[in-house]
C-alpha positions as CSV (number, residue, x, y, z in Angstrom):
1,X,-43.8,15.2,21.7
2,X,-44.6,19.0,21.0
3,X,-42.0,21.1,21.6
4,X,-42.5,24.7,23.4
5,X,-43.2,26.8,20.5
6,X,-41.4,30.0,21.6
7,X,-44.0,32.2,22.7
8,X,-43.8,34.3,25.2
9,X,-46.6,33.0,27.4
10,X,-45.6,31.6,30.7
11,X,-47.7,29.2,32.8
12,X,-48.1,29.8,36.1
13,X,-45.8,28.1,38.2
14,X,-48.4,25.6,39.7
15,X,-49.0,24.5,36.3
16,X,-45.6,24.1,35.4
17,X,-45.5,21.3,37.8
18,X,-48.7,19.9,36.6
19,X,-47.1,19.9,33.2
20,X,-43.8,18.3,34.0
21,X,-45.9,15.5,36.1
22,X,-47.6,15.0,33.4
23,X,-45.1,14.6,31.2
24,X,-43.1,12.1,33.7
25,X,-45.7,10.3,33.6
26,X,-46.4,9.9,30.0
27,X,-47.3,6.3,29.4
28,X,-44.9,4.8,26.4
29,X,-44.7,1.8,25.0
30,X,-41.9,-1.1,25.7
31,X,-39.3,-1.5,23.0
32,X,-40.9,-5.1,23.2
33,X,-44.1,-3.6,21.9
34,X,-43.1,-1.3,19.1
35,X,-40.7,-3.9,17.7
36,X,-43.8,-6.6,17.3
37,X,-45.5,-3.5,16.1
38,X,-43.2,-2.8,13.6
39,X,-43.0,-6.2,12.5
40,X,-46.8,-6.3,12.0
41,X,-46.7,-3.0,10.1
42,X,-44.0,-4.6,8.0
43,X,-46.0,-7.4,7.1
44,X,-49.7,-5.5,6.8
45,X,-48.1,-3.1,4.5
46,X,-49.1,-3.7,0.7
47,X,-45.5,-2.4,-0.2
48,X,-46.7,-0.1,-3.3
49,X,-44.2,0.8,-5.8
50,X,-43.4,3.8,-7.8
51,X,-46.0,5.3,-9.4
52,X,-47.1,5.1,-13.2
53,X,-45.0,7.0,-15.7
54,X,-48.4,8.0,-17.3
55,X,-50.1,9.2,-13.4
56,X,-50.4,13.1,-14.6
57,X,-51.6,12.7,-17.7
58,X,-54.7,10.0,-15.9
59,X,-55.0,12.4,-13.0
60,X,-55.3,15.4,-15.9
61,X,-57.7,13.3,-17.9
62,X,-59.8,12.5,-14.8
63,X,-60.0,16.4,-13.9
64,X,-61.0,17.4,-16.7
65,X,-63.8,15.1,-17.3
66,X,-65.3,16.1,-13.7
67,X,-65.3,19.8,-14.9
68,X,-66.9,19.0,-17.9
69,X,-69.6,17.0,-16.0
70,X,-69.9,19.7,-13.3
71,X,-70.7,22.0,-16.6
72,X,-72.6,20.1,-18.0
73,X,-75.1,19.8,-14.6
74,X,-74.8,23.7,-14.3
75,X,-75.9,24.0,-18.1
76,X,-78.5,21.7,-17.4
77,X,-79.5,23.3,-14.3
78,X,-79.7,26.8,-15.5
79,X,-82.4,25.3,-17.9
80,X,-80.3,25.9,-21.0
81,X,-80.1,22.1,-21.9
């Protein structure tokens, strides 16, 4: 739930009983509910390990052959090529 965020901005007071209302009568879910949930998540989840030791230098690699294409396109573009 958001909390106030300290501004100085009051409501006026009709809507401050609009807003606690509202917020009494928040709908939220049974601990029933968000334990199945859970359970489901649990199983759904494809559990991924760490990453590669090698992930920067394959990110890296993969950067630097998109701004070699995207050069290549404006080079191409530009009528040069």
């Amino acid at each position: 739930m958001t909390e106030p965020n300290g501004s100085s901005d009051e409501l006026d007071p009709v809507y401050e009983v609009l807003v606690d209302r509202l917020r009494a009568l928040r709908p939220f879910p049974r601990p029933a509910f968000r334990g199945a949930l859970r359970r489901h998540l649990v199983i759904v989840d494809p559990g991924y390990g760490p990453r590669p030791a090698n992930l920067r230098t394959f990110v890296a690699l993969w950067i630097v052959a998109g701004l070699l294409l995207l050069a290549l396109g404006a080079v191409v573009a530009v009528g040069i090529i």
